[in-house]
Structures are given as structure tokens and as C-alpha cells.
Backbone as XML, in Angstrom:
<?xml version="1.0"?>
<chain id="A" units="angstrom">
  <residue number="1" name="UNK">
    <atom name="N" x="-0.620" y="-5.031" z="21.256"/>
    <atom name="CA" x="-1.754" y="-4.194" z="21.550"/>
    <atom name="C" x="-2.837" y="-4.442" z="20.511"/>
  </residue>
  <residue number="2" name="UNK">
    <atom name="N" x="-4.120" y="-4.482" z="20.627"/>
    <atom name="CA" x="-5.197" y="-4.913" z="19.975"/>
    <atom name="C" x="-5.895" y="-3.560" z="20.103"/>
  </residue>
  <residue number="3" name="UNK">
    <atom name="N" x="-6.213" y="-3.400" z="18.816"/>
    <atom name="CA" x="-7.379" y="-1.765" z="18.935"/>
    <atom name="C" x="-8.455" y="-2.178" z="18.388"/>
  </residue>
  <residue number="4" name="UNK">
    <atom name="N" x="-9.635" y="-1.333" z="18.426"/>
    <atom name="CA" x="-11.035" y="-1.531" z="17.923"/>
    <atom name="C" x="-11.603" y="-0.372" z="16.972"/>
  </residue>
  <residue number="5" name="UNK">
    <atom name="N" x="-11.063" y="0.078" z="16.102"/>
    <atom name="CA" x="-11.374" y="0.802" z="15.238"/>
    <atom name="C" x="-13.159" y="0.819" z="14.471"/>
  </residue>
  <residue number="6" name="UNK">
    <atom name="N" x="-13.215" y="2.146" z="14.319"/>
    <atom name="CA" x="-14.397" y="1.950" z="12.909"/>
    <atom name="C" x="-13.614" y="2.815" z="11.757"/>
  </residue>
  <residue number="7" name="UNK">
    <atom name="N" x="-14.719" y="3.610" z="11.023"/>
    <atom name="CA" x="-14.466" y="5.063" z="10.671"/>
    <atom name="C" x="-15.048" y="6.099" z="11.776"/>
  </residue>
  <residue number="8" name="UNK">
    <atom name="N" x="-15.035" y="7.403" z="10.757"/>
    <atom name="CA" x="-15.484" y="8.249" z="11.492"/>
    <atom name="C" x="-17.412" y="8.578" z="11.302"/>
  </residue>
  <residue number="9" name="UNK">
    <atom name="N" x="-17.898" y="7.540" z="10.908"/>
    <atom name="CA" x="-18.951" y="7.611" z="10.979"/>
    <atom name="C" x="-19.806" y="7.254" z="12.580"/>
  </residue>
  <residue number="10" name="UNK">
    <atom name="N" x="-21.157" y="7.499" z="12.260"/>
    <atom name="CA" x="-21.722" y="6.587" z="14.024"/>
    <atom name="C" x="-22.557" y="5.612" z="13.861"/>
  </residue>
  <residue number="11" name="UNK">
    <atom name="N" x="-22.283" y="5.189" z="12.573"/>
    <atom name="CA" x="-23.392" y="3.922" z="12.650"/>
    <atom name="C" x="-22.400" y="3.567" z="11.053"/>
  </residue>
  <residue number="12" name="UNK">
    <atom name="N" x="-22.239" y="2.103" z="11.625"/>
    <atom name="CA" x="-21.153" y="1.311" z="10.315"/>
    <atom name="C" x="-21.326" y="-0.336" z="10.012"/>
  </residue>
  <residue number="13" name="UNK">
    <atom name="N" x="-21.369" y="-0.686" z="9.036"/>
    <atom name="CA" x="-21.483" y="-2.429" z="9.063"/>
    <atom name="C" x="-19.756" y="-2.893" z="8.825"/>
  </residue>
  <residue number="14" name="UNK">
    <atom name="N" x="-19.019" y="-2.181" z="9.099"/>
    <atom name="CA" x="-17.890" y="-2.635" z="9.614"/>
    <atom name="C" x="-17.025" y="-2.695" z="10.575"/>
  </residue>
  <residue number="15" name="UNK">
    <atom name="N" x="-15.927" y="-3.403" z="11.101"/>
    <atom name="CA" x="-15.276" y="-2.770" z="12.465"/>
    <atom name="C" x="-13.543" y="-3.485" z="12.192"/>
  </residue>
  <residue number="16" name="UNK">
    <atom name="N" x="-12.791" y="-2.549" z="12.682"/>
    <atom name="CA" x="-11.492" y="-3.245" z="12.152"/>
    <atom name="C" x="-10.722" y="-3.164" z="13.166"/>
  </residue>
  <residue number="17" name="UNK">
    <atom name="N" x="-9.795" y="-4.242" z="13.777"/>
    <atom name="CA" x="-8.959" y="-4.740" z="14.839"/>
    <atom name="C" x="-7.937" y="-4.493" z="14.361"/>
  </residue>
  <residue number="18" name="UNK">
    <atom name="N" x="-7.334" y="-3.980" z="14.889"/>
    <atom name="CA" x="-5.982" y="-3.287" z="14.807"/>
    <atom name="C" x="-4.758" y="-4.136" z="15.718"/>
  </residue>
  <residue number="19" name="UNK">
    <atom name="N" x="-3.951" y="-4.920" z="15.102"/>
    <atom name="CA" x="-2.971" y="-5.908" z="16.109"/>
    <atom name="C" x="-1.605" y="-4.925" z="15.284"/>
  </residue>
  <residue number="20" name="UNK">
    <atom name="N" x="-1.044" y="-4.268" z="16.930"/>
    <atom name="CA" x="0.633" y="-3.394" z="17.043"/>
    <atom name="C" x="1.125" y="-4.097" z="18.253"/>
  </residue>
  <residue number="21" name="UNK">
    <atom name="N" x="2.185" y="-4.608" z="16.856"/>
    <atom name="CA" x="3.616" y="-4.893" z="18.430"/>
    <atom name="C" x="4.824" y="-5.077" z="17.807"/>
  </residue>
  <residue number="22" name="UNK">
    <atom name="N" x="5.908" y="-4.866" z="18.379"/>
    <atom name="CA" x="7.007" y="-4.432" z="18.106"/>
    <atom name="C" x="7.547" y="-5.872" z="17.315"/>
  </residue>
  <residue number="23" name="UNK">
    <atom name="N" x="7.088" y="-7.417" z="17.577"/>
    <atom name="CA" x="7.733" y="-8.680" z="17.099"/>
    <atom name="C" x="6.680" y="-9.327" z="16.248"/>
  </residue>
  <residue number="24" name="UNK">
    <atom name="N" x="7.235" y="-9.448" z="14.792"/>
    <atom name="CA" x="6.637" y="-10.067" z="14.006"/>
    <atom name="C" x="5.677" y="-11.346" z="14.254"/>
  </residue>
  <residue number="25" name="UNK">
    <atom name="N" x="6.432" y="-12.016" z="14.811"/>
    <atom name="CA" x="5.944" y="-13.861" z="14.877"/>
    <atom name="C" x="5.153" y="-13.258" z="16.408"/>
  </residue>
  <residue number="26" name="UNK">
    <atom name="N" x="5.295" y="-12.733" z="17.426"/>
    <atom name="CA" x="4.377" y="-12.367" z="18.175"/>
    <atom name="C" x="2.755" y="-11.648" z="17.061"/>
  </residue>
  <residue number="27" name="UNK">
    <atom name="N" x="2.875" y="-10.914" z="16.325"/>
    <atom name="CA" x="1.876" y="-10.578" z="15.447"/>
    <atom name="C" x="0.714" y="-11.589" z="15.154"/>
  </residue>
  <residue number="28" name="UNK">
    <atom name="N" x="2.557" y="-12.084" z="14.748"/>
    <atom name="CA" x="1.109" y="-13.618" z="13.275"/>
    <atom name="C" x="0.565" y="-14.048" z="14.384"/>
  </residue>
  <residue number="29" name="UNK">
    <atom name="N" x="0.828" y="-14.406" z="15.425"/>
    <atom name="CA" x="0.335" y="-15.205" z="16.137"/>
    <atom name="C" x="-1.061" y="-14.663" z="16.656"/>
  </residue>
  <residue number="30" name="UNK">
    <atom name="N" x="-1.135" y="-13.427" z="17.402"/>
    <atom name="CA" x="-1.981" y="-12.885" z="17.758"/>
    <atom name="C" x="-3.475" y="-12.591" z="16.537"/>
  </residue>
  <residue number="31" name="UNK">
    <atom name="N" x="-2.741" y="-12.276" z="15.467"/>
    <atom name="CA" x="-3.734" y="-12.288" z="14.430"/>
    <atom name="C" x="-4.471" y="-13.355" z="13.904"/>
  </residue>
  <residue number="32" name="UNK">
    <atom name="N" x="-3.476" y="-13.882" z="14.027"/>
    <atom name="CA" x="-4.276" y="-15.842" z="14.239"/>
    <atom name="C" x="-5.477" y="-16.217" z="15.018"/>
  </residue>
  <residue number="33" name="UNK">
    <atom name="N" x="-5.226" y="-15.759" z="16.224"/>
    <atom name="CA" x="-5.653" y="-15.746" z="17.589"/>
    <atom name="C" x="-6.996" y="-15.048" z="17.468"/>
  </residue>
  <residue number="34" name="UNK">
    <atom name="N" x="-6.525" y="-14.156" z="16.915"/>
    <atom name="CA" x="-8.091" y="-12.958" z="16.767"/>
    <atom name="C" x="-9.002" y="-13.566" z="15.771"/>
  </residue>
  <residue number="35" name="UNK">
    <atom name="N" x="-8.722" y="-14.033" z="14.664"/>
    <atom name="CA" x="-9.425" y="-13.668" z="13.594"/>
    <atom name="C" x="-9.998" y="-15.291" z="14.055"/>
  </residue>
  <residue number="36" name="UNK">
    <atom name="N" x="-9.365" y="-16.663" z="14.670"/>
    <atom name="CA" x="-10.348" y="-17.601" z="15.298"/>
    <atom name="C" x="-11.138" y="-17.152" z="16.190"/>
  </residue>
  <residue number="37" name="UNK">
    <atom name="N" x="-11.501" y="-16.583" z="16.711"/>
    <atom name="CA" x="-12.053" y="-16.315" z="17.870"/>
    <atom name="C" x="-13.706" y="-15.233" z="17.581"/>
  </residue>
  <residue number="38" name="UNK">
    <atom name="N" x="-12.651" y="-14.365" z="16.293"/>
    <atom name="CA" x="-14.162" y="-13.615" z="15.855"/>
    <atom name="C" x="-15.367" y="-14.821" z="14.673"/>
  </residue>
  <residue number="39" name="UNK">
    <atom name="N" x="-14.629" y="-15.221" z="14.078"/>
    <atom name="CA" x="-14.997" y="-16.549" z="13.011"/>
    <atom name="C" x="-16.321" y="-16.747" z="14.006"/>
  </residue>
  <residue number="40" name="UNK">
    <atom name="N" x="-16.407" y="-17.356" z="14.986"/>
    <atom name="CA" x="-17.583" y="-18.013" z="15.221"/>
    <atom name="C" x="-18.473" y="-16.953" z="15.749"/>
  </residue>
  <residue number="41" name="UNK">
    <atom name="N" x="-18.561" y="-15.835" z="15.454"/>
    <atom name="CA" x="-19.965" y="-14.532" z="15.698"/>
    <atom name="C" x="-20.950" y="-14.689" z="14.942"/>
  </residue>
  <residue number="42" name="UNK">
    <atom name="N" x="-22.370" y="-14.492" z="14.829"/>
    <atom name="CA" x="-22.699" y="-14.507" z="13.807"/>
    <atom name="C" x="-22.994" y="-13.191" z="13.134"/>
  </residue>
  <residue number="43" name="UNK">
    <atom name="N" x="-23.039" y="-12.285" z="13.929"/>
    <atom name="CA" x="-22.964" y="-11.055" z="13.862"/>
    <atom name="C" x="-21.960" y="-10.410" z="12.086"/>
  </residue>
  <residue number="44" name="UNK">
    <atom name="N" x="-20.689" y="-11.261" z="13.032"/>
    <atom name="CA" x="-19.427" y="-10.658" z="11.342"/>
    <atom name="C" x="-19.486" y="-11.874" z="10.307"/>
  </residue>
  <residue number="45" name="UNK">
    <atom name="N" x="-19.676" y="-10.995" z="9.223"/>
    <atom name="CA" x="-20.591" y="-12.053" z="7.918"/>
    <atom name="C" x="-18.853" y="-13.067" z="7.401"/>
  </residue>
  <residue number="46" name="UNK">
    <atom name="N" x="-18.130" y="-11.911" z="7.504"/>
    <atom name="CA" x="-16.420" y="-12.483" z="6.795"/>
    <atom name="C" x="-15.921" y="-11.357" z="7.565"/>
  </residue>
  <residue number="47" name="UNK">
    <atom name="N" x="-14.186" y="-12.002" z="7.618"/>
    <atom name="CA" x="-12.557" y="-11.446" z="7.771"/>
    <atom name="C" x="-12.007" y="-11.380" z="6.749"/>
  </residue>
  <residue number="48" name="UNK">
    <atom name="N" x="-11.120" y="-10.392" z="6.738"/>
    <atom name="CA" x="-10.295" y="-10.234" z="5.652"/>
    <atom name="C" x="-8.844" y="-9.597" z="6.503"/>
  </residue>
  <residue number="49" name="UNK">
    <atom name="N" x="-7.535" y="-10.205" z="6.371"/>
    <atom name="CA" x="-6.820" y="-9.856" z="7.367"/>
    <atom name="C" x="-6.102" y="-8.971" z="6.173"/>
  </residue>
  <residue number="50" name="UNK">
    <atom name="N" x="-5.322" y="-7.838" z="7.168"/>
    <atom name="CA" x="-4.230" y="-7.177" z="5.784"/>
    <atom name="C" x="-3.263" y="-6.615" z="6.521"/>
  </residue>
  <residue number="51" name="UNK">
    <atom name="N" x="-1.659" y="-7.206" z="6.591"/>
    <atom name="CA" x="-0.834" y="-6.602" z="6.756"/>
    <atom name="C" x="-0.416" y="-5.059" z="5.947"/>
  </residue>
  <residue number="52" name="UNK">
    <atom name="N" x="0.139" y="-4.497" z="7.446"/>
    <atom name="CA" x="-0.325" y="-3.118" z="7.677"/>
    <atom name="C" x="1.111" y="-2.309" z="7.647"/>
  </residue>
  <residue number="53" name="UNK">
    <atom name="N" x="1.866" y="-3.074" z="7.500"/>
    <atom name="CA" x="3.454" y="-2.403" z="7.684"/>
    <atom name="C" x="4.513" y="-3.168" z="8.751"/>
  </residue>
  <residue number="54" name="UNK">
    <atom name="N" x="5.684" y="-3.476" z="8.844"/>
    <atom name="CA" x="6.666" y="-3.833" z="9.846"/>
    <atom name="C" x="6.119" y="-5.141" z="10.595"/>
  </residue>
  <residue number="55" name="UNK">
    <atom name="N" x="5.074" y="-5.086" z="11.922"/>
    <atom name="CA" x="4.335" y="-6.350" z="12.142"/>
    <atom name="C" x="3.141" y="-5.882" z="13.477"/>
  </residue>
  <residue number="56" name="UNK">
    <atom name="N" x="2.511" y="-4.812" z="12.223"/>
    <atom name="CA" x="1.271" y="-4.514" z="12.338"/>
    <atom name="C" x="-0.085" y="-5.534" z="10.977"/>
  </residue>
  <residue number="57" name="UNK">
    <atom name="N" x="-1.005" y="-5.729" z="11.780"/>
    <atom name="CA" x="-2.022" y="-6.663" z="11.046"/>
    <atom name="C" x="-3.228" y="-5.487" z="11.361"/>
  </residue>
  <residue number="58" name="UNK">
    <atom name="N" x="-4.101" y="-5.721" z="10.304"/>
    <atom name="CA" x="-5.819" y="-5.433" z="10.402"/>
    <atom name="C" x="-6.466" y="-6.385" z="10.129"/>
  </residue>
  <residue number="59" name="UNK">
    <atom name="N" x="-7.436" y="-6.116" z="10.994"/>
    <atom name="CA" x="-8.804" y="-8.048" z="10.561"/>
    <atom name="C" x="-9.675" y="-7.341" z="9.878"/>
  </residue>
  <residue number="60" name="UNK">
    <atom name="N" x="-10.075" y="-7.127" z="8.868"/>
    <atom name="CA" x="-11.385" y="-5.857" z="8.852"/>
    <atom name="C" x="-12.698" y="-6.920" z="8.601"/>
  </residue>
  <residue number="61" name="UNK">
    <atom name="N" x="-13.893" y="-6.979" z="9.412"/>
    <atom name="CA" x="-14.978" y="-7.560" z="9.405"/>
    <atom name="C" x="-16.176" y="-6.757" z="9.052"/>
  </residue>
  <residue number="62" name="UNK">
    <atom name="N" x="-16.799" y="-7.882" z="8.274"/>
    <atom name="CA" x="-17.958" y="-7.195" z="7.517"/>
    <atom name="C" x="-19.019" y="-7.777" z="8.694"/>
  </residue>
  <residue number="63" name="UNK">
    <atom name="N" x="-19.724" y="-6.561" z="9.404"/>
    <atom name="CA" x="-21.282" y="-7.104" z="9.757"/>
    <atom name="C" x="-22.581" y="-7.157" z="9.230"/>
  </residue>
  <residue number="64" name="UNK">
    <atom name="N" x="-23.345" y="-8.193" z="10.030"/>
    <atom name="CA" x="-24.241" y="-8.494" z="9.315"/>
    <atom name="C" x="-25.759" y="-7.482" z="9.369"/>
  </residue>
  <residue number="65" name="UNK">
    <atom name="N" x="-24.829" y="-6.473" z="10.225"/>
    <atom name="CA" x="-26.346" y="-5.146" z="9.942"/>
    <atom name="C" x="-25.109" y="-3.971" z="10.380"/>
  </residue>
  <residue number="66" name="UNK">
    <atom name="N" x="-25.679" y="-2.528" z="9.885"/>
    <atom name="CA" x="-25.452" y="-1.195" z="10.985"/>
    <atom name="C" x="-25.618" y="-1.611" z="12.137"/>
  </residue>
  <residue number="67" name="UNK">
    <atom name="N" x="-24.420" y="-1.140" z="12.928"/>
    <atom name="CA" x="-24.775" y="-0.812" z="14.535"/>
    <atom name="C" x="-23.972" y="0.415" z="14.678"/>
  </residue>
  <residue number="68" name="UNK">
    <atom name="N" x="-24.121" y="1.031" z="15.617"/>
    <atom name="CA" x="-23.468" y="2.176" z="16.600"/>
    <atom name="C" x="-22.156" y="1.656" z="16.753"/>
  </residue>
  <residue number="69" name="UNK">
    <atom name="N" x="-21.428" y="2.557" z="16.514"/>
    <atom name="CA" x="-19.430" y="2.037" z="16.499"/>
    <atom name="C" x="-19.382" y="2.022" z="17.966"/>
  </residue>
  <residue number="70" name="UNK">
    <atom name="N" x="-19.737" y="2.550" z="18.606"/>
    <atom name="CA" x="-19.649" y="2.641" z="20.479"/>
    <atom name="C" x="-20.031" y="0.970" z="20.379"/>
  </residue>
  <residue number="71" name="UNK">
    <atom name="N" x="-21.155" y="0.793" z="19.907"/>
    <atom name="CA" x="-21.981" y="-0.759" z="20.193"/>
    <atom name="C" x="-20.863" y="-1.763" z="20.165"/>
  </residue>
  <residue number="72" name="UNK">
    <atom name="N" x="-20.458" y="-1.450" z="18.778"/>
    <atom name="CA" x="-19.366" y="-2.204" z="17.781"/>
    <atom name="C" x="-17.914" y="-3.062" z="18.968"/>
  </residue>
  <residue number="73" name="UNK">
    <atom name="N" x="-17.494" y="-1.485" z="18.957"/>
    <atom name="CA" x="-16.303" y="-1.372" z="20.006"/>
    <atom name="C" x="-16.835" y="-2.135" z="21.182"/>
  </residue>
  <residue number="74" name="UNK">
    <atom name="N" x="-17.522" y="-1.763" z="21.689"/>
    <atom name="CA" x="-18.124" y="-2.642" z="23.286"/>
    <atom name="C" x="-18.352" y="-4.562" z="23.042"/>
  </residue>
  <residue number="75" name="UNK">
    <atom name="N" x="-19.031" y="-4.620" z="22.120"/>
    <atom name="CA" x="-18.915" y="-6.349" z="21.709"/>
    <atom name="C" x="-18.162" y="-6.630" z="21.299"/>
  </residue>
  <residue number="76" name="UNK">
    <atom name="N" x="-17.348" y="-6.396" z="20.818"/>
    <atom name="CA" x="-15.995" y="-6.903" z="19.912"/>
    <atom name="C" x="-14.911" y="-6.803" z="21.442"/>
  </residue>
  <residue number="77" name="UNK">
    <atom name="N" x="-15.080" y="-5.660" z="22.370"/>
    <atom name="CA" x="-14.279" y="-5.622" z="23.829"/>
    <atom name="C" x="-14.638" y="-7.424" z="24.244"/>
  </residue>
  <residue number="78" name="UNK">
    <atom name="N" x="-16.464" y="-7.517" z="24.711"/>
    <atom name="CA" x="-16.676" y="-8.209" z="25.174"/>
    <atom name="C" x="-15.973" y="-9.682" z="24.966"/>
  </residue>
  <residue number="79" name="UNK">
    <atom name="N" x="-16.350" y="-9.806" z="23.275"/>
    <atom name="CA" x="-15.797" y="-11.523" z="23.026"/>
    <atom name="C" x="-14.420" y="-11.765" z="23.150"/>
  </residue>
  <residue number="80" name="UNK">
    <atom name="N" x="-13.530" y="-10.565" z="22.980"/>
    <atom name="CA" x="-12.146" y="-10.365" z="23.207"/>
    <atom name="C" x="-11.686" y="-11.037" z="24.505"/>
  </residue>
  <residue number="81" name="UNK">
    <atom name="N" x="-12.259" y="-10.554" z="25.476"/>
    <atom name="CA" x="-12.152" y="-10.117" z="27.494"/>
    <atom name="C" x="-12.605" y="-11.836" z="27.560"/>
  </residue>
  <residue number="82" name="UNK">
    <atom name="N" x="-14.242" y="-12.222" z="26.783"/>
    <atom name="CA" x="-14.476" y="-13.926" z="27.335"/>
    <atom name="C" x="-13.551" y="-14.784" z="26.833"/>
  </residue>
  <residue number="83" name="UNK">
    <atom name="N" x="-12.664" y="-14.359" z="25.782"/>
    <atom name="CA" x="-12.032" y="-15.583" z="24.893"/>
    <atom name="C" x="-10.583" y="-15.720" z="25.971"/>
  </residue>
  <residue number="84" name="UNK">
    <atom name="N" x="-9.938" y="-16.953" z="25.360"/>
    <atom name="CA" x="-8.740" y="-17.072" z="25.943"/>
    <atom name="C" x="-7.409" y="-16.320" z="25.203"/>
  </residue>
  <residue number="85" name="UNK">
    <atom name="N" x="-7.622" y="-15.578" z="24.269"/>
    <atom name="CA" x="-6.584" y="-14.710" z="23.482"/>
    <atom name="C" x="-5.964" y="-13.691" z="24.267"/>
  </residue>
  <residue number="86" name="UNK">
    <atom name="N" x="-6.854" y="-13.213" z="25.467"/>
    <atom name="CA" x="-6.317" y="-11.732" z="26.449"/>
    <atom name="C" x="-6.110" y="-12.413" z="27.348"/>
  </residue>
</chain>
């Protein structure tokens, strides 16, 4: 499962992907998967991945301005849905 996190703010220059699943090497893989796929935005300046417990991962990306976490969440859906990772 892939989530789209912010904080609880409404306007953030960060956004963090949340990869949960029950099999480790299913994880790495997926986190792999993600963090190529966001790399070429120009939007997110850097990744920083951080295992999260058992074989949960976070990507946390720095953007390159404030946007609206709704915004955030909705483009980060989008490149997700065009890429071949889903």
C-alpha cells in the first residue's frame, strides 16, 4: 500500500510516501520503484528514504515551493497512476 501523507498543515514544501506491506523484499522493491519514478519531477528538489519499522519505508521529498497538501496529494496520485509502478 502506498500513502500520500503531509503534516497537518495546508500549505507545505514537503510530502511523504508512505510504502506498508506485510513482505520485506516486496517493500525494498516498491521503494525502489517509487523513489525512481519521483527523481525525475522537477517540482521535488531531493528524496530521502527512511525505514520506518518491520517493512514499512518513507520517501520524504523536499519541494521546490509551498503548495496546498490537497495539490500535493493529487500530483504525486497523478505521476504514481501515469508511471508503470501501479
Amino acid at each position: 500500500m502506498i500513502s500520500i501523507h503531509g503534516t497537518m498543515k495546508k500549505v507545505e514544501d514537503i510530502a511523504i510516501v508512505d510504502i506498508d506491506t506485510d513482505d520485506i523484499n516486496f517493500a525494498k522493491e516498491a521503494v525502489k520503484d517509487c523513489y525512481n519514478v519521483l527523481k525525475g519531477f522537477p517540482v521535488i528538489l531531493n528524496q530521502q528514504i527512511r525505514f520506518t519499522g518491520k517493512s514499512s519505508f518513507h520517501i520524504f521529498c523536499q519541494l521546490s515551493r509551498k503548495m496546498n497538501i490537497d495539490s500535493i496529494r493529487l500530483m504525486l496520485t497523478k505521476i504514481f497512476r501515469n508511471s508503470s509502478v501501479v
